[in-house]
Biopython code that builds the backbone (N, CA, C, O; Angstrom):
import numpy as np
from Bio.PDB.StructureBuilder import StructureBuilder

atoms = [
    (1, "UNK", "N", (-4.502, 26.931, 3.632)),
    (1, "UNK", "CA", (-4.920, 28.279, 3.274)),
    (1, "UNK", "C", (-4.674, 28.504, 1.782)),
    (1, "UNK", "O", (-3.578, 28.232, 1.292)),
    (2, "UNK", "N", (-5.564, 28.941, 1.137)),
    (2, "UNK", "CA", (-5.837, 29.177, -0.305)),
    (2, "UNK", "C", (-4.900, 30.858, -0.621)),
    (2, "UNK", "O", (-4.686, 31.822, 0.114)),
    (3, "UNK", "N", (-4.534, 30.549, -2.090)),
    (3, "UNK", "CA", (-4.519, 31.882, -2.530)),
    (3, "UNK", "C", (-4.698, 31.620, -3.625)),
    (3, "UNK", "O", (-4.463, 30.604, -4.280)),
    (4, "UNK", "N", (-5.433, 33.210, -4.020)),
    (4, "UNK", "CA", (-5.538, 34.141, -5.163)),
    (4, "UNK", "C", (-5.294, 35.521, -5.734)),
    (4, "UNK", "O", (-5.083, 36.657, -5.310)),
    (5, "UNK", "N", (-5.442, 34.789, -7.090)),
    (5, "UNK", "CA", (-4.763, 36.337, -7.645)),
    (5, "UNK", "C", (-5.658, 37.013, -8.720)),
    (5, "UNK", "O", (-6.528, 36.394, -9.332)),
    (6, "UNK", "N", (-5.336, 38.535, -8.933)),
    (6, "UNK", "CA", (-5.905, 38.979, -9.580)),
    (6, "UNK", "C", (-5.306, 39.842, -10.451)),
    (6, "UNK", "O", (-5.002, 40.943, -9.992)),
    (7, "UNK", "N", (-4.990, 39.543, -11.941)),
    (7, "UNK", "CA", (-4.024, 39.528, -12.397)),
    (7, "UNK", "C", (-4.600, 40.628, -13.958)),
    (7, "UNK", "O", (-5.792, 40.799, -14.212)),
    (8, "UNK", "N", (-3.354, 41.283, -14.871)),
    (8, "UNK", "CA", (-3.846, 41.967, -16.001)),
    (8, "UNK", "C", (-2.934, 41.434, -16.647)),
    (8, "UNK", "O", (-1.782, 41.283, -16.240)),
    (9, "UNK", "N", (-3.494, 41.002, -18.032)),
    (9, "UNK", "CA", (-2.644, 40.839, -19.152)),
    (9, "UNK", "C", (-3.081, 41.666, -20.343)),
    (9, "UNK", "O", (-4.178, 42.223, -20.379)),
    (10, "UNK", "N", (-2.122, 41.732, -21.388)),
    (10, "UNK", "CA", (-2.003, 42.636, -21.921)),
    (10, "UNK", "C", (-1.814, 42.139, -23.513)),
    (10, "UNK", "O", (-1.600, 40.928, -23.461)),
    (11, "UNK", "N", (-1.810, 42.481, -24.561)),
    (11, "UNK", "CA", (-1.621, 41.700, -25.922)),
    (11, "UNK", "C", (-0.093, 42.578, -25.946)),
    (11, "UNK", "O", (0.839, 41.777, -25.874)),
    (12, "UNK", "N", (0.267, 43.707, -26.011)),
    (12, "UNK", "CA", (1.482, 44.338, -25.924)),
    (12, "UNK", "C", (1.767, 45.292, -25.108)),
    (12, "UNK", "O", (1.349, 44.802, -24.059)),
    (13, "UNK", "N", (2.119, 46.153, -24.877)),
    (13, "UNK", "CA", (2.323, 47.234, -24.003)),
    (13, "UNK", "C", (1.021, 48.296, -24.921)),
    (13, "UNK", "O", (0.888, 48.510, -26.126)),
    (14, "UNK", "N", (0.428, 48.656, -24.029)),
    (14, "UNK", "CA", (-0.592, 49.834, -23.954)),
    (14, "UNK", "C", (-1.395, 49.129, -24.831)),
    (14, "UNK", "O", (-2.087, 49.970, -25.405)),
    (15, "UNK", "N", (-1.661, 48.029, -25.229)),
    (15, "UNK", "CA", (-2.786, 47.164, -26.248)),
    (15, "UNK", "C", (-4.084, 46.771, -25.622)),
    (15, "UNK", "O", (-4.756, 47.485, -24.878)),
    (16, "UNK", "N", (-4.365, 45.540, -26.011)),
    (16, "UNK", "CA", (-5.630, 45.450, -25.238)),
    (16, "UNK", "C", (-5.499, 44.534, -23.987)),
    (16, "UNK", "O", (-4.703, 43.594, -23.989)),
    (17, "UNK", "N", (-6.360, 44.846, -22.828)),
    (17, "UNK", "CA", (-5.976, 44.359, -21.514)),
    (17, "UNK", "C", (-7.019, 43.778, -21.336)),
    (17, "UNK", "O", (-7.970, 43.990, -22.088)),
    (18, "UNK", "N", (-7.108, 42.799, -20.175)),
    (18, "UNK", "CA", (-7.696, 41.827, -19.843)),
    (18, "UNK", "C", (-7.448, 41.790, -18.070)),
    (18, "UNK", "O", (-6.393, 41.949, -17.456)),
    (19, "UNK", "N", (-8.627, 41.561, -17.618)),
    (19, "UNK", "CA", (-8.507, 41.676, -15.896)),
    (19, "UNK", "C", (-9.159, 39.858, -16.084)),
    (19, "UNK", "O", (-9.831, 39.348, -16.980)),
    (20, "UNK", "N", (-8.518, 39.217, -14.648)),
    (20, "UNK", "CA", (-8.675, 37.977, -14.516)),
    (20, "UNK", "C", (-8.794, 37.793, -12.903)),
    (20, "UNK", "O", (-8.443, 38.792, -12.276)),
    (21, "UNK", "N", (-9.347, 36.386, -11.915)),
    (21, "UNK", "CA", (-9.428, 36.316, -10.870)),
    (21, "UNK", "C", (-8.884, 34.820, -11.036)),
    (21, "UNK", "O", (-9.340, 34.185, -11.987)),
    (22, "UNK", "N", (-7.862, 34.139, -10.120)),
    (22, "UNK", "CA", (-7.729, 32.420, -9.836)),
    (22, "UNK", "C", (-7.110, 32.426, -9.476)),
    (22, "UNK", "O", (-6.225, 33.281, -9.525)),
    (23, "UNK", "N", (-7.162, 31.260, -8.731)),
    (23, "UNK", "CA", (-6.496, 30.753, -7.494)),
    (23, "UNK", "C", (-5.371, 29.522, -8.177)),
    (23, "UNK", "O", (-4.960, 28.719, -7.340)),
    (24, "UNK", "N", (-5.082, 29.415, -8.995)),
    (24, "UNK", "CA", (-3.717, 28.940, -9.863)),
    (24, "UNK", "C", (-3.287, 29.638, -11.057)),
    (24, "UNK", "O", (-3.639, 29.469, -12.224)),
    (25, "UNK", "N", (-2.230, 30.682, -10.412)),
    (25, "UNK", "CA", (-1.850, 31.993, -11.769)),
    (25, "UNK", "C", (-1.192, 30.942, -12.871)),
    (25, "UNK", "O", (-1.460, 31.096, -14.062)),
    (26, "UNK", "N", (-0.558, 30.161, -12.553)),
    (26, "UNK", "CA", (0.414, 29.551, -13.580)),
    (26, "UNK", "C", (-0.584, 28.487, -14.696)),
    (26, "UNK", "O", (-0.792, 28.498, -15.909)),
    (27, "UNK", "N", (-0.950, 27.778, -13.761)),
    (27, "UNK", "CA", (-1.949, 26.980, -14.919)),
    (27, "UNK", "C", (-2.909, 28.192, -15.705)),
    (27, "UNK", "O", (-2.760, 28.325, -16.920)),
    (28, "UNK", "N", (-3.788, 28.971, -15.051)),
    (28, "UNK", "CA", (-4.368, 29.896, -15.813)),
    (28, "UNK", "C", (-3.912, 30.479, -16.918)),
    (28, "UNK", "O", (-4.549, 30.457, -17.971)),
    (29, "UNK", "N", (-2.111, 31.384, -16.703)),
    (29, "UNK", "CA", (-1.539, 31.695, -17.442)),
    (29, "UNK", "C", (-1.884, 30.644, -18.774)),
    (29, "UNK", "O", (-2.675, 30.748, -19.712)),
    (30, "UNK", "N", (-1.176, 29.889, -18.493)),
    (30, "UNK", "CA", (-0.737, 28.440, -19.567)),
    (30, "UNK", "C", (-2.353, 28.259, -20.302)),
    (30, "UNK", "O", (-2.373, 28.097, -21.522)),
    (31, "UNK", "N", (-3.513, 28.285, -19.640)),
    (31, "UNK", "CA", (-4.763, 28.212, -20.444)),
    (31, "UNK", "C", (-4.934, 29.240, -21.199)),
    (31, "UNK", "O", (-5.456, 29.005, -22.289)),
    (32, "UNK", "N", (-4.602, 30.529, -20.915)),
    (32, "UNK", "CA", (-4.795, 31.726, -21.844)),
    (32, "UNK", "C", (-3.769, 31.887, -22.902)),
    (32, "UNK", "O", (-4.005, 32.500, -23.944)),
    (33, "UNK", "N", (-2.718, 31.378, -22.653)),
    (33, "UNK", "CA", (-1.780, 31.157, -23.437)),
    (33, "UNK", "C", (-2.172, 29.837, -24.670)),
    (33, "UNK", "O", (-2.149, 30.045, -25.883)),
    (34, "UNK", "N", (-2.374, 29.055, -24.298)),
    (34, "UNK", "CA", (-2.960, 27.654, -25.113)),
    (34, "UNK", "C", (-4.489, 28.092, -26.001)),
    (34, "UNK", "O", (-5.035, 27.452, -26.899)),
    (35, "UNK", "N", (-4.907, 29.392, -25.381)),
    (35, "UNK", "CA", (-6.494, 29.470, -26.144)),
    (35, "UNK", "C", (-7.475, 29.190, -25.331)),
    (35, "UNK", "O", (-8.535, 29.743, -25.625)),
    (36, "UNK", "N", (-7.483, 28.642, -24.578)),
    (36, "UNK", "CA", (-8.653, 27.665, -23.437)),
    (36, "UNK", "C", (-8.934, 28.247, -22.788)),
    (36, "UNK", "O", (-9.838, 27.633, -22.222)),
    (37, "UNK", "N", (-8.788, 29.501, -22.170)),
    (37, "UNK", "CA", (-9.109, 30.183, -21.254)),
    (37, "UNK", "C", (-10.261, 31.057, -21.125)),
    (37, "UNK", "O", (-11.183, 31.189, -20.320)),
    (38, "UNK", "N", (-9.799, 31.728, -22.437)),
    (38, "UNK", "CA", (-11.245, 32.755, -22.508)),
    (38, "UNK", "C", (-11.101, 33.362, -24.377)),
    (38, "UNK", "O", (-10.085, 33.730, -24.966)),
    (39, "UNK", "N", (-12.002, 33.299, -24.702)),
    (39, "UNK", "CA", (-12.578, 33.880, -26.096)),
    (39, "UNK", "C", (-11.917, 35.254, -26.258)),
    (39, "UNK", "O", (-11.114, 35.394, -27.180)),
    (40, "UNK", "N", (-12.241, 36.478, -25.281)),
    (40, "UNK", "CA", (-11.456, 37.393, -25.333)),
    (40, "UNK", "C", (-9.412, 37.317, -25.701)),
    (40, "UNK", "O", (-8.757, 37.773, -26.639)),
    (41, "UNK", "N", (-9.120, 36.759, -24.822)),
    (41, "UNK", "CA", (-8.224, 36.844, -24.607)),
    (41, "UNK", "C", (-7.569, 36.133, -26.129)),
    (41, "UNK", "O", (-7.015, 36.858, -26.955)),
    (42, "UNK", "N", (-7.688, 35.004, -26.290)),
    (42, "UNK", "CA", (-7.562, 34.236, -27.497)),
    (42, "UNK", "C", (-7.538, 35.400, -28.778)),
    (42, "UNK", "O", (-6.472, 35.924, -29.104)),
    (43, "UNK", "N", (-8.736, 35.712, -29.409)),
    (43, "UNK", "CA", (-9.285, 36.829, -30.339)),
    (43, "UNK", "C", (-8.241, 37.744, -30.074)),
    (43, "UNK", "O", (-7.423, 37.740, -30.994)),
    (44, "UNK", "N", (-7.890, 38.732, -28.919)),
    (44, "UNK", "CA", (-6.989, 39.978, -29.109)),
    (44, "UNK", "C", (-5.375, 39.551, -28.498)),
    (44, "UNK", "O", (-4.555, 40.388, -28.119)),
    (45, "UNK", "N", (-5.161, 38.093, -28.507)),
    (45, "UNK", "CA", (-3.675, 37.795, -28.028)),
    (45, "UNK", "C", (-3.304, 38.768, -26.703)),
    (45, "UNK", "O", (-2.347, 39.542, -26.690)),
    (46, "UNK", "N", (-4.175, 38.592, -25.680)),
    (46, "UNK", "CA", (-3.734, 39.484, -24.609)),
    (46, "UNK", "C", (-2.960, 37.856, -23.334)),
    (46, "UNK", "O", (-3.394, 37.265, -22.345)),
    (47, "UNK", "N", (-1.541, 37.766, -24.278)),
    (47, "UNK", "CA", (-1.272, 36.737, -23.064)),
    (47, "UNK", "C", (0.108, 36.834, -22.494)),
    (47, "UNK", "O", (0.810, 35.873, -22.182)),
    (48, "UNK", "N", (0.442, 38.194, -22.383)),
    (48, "UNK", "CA", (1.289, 38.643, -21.250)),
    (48, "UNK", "C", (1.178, 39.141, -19.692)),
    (48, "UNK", "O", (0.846, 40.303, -19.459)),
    (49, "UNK", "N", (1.332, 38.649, -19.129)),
    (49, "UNK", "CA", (1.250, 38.979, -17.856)),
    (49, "UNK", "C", (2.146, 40.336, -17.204)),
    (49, "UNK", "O", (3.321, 40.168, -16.878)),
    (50, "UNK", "N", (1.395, 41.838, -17.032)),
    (50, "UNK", "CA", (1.858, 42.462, -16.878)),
    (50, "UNK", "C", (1.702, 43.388, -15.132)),
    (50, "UNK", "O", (2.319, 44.382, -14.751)),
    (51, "UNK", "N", (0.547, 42.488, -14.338)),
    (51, "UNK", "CA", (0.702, 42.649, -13.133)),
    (51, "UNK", "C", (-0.365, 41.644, -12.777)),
    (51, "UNK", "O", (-1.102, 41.010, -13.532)),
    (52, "UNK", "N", (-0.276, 41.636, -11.263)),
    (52, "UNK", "CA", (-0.896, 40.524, -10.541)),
    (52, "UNK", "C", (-0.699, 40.442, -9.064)),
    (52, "UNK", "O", (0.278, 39.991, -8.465)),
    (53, "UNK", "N", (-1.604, 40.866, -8.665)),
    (53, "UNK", "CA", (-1.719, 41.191, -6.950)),
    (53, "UNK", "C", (-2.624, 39.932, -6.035)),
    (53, "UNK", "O", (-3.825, 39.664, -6.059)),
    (54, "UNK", "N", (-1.645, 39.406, -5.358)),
    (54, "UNK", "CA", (-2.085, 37.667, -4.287)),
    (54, "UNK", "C", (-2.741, 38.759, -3.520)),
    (54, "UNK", "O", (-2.533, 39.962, -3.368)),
    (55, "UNK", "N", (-4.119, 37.384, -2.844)),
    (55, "UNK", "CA", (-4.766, 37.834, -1.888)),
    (55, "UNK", "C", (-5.281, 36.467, -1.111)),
    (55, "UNK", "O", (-5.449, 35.405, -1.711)),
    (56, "UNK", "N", (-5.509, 36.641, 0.313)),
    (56, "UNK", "CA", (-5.421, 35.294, 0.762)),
    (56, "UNK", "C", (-7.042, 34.913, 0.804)),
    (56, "UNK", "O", (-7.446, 33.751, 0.843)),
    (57, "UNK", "N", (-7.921, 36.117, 0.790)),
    (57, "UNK", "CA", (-9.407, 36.527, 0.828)),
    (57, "UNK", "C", (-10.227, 35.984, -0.230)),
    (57, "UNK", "O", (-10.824, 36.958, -0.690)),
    (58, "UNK", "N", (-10.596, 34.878, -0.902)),
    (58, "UNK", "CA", (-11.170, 34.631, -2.145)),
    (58, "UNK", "C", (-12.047, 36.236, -2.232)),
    (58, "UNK", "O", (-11.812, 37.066, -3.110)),
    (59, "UNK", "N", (-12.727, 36.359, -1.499)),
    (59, "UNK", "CA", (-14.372, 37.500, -1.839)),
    (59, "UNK", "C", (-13.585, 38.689, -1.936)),
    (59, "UNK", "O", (-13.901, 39.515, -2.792)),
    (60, "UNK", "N", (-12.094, 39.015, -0.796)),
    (60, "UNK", "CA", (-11.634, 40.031, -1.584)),
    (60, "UNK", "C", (-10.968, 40.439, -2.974)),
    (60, "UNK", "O", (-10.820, 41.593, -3.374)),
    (61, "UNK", "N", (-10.567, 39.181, -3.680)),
    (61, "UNK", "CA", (-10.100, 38.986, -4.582)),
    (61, "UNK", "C", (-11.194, 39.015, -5.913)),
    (61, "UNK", "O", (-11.046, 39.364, -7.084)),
    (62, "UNK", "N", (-11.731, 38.766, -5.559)),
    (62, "UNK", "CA", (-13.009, 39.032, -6.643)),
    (62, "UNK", "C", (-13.395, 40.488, -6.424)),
    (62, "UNK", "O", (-13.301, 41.096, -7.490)),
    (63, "UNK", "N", (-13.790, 41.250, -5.436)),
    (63, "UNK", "CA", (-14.281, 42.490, -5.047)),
    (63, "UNK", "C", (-13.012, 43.235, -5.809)),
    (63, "UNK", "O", (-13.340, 43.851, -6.824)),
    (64, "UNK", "N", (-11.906, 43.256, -5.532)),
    (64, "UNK", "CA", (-10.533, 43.746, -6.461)),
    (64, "UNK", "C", (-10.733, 43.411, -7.886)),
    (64, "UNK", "O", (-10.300, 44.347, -8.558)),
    (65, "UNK", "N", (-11.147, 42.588, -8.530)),
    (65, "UNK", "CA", (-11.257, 42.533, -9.678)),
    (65, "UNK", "C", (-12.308, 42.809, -10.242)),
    (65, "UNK", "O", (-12.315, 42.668, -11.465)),
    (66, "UNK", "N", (-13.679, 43.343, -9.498)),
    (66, "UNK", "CA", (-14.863, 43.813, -10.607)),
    (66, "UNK", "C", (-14.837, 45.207, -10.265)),
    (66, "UNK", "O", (-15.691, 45.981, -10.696)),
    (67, "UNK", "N", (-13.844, 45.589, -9.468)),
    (67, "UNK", "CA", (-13.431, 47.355, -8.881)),
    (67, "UNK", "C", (-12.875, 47.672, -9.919)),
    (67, "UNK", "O", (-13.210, 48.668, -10.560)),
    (68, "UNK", "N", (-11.384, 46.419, -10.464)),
    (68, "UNK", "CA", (-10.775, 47.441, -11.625)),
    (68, "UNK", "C", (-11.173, 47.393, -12.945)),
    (68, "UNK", "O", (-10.748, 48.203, -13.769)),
    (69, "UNK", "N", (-12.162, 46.275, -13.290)),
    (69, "UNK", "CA", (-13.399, 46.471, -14.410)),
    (69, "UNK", "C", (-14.021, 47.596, -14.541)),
    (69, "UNK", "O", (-14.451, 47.950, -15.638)),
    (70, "UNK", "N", (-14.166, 48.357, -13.394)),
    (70, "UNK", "CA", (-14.874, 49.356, -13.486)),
    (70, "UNK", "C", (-14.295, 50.766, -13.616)),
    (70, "UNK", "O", (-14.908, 51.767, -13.986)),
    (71, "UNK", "N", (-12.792, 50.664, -13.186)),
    (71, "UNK", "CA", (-11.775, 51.288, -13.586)),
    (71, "UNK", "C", (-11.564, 52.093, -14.832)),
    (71, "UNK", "O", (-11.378, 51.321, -15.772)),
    (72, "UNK", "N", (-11.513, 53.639, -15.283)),
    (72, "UNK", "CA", (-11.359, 53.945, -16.474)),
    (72, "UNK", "C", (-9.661, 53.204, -16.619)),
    (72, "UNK", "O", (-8.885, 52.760, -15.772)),
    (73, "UNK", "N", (-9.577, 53.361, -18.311)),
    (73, "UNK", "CA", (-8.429, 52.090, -18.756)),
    (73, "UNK", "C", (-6.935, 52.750, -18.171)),
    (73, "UNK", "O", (-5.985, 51.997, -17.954)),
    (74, "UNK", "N", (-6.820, 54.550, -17.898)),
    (74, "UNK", "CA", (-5.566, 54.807, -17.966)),
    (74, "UNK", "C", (-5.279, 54.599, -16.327)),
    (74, "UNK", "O", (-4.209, 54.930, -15.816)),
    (75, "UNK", "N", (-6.064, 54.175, -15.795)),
    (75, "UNK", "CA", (-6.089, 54.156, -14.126)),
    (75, "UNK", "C", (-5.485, 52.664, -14.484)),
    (75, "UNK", "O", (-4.671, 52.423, -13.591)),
    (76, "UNK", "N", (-5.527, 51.728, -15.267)),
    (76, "UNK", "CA", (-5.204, 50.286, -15.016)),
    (76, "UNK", "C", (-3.771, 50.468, -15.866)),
    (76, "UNK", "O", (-2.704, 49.965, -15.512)),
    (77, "UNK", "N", (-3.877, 50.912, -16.512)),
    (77, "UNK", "CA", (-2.402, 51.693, -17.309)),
    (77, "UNK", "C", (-1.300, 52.099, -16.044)),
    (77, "UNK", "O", (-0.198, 51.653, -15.723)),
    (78, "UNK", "N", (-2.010, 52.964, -15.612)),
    (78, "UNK", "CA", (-1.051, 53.701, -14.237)),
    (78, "UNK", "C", (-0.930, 51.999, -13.400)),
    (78, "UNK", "O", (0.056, 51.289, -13.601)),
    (79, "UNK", "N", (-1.619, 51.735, -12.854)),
    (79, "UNK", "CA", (-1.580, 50.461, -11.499)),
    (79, "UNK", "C", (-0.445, 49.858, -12.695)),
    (79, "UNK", "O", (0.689, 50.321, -12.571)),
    (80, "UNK", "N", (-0.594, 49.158, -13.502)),
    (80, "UNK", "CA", (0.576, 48.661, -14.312)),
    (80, "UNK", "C", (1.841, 49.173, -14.192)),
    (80, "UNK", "O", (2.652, 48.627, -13.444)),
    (81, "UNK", "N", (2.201, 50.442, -15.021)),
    (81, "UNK", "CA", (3.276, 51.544, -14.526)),
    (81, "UNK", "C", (3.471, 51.684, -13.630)),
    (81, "UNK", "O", (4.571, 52.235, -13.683)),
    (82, "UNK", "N", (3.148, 51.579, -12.399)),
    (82, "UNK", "CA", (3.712, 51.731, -11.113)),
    (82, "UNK", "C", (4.795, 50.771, -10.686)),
    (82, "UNK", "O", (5.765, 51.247, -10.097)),
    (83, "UNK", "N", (4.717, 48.926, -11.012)),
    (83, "UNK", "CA", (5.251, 48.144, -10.555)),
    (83, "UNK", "C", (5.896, 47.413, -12.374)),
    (83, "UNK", "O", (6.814, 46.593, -12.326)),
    (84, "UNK", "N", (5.512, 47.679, -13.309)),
    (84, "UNK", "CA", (5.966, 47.459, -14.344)),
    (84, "UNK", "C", (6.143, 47.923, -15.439)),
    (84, "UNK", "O", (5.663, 47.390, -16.439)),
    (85, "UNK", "N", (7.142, 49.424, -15.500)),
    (85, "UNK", "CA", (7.131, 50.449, -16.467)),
    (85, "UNK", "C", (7.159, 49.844, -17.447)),
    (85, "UNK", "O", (6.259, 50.086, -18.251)),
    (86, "UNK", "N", (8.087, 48.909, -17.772)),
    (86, "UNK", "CA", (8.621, 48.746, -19.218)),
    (86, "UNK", "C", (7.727, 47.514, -19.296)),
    (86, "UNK", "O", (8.245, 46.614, -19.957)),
    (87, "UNK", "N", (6.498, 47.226, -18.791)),
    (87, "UNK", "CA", (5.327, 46.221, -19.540)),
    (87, "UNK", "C", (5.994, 44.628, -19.804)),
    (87, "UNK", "O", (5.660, 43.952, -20.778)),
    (88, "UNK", "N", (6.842, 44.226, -18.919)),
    (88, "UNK", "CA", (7.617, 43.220, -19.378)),
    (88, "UNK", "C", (6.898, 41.660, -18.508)),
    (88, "UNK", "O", (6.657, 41.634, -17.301)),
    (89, "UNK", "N", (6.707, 40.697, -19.291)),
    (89, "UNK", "CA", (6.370, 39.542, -19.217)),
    (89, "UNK", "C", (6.625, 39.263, -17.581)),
    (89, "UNK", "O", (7.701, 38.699, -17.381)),
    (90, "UNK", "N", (5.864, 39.541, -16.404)),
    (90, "UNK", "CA", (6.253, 38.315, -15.332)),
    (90, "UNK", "C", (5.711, 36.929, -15.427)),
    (90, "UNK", "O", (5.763, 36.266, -14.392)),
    (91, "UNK", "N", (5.128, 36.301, -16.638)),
    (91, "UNK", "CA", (4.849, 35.144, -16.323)),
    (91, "UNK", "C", (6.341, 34.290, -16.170)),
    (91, "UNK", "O", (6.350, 33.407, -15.313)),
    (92, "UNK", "N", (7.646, 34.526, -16.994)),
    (92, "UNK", "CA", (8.708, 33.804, -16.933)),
    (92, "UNK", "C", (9.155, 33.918, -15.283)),
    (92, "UNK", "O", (9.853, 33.053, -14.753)),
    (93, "UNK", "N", (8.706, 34.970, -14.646)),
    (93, "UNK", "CA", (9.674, 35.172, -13.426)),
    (93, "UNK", "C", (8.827, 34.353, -12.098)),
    (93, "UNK", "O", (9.317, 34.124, -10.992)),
    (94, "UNK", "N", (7.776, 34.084, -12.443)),
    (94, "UNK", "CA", (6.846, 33.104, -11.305)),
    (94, "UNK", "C", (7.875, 32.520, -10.749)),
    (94, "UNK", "O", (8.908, 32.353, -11.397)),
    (95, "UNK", "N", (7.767, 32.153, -9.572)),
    (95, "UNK", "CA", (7.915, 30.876, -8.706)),
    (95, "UNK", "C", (7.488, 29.769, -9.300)),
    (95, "UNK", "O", (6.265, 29.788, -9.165)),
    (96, "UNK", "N", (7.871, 28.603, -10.011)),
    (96, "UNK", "CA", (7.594, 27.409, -10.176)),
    (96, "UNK", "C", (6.870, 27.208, -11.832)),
    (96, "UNK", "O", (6.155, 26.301, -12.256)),
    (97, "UNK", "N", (7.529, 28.778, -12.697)),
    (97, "UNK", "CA", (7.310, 28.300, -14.621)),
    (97, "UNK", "C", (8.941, 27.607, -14.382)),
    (97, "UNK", "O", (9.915, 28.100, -13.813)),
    (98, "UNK", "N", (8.777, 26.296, -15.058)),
    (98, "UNK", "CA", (9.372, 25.846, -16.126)),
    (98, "UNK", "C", (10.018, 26.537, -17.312)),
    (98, "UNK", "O", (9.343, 26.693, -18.330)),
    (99, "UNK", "N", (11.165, 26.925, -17.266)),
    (99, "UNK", "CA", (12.046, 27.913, -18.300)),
    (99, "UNK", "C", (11.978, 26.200, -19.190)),
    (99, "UNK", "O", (12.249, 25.009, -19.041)),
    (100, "UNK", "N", (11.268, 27.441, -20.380)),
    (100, "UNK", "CA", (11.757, 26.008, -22.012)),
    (100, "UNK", "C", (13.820, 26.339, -22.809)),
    (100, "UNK", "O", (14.512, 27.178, -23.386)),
    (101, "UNK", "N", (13.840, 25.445, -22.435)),
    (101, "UNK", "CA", (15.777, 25.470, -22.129)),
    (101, "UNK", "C", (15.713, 24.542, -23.703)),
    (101, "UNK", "O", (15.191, 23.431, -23.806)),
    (102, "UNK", "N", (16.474, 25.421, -25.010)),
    (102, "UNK", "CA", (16.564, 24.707, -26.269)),
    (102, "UNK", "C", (17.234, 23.228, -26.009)),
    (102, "UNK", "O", (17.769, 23.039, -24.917)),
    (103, "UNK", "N", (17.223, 22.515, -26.671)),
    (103, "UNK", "CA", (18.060, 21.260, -26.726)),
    (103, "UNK", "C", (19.407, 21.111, -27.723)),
    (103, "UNK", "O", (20.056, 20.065, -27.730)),
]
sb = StructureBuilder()
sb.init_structure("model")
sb.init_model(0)
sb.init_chain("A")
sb.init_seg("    ")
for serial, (resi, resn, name, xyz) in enumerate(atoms, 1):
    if name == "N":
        sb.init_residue(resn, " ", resi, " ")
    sb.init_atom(name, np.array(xyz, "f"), 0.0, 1.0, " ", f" {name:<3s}", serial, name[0])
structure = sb.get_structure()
């Protein structure tokens, strides 16, 4: 059984946002982070991960993500604020990132 997610990143808190759909958050992350991912994202540095809702439904997971495209921006502001006031990075808190530990 597959999952996906449908996820918002953000360049800073209240900056410019970015809605995404895939079925591997972590590698994705790591492509938007590296540049490879998408032109948008690259151009306005939107590569914080500031929410992200699993779904086991591929078609619902897409249907969730061209809903909140269509979303005015302070409605995706609020869905954010609800589960992440203070706009703080969950890509470190995933299940299965690799913490970069200095040497």
């Amino acid at each position: 059984m597959s999952t996906y997610f449908v996820y918002l990143l953000a360049s800073k808190p209240y900056g410019t946002l970015y809605i995404g759909v895939t079925n591997g958050l972590i590698r994705r992350i790591d492509e938007h982070r590296a540049g490879t991912a998408s032109k948008f994202t690259a151009k306005y540095k939107a590569h914080h991960l500031v929410w992200y809702r699993e779904f086991a439904d591929v078609e619902e997971a897409i249907q969730r993500e061209k809903t909140m495209k269509e979303w005015p921006r302070q409605w995706k502001i609020n869905e954010i604020e609800r589960e992440n006031p203070h706009w703080l990075d969950l890509y470190p808190s995933l299940p299965g990132v690799r913490s970069i530990t200095p040497h």
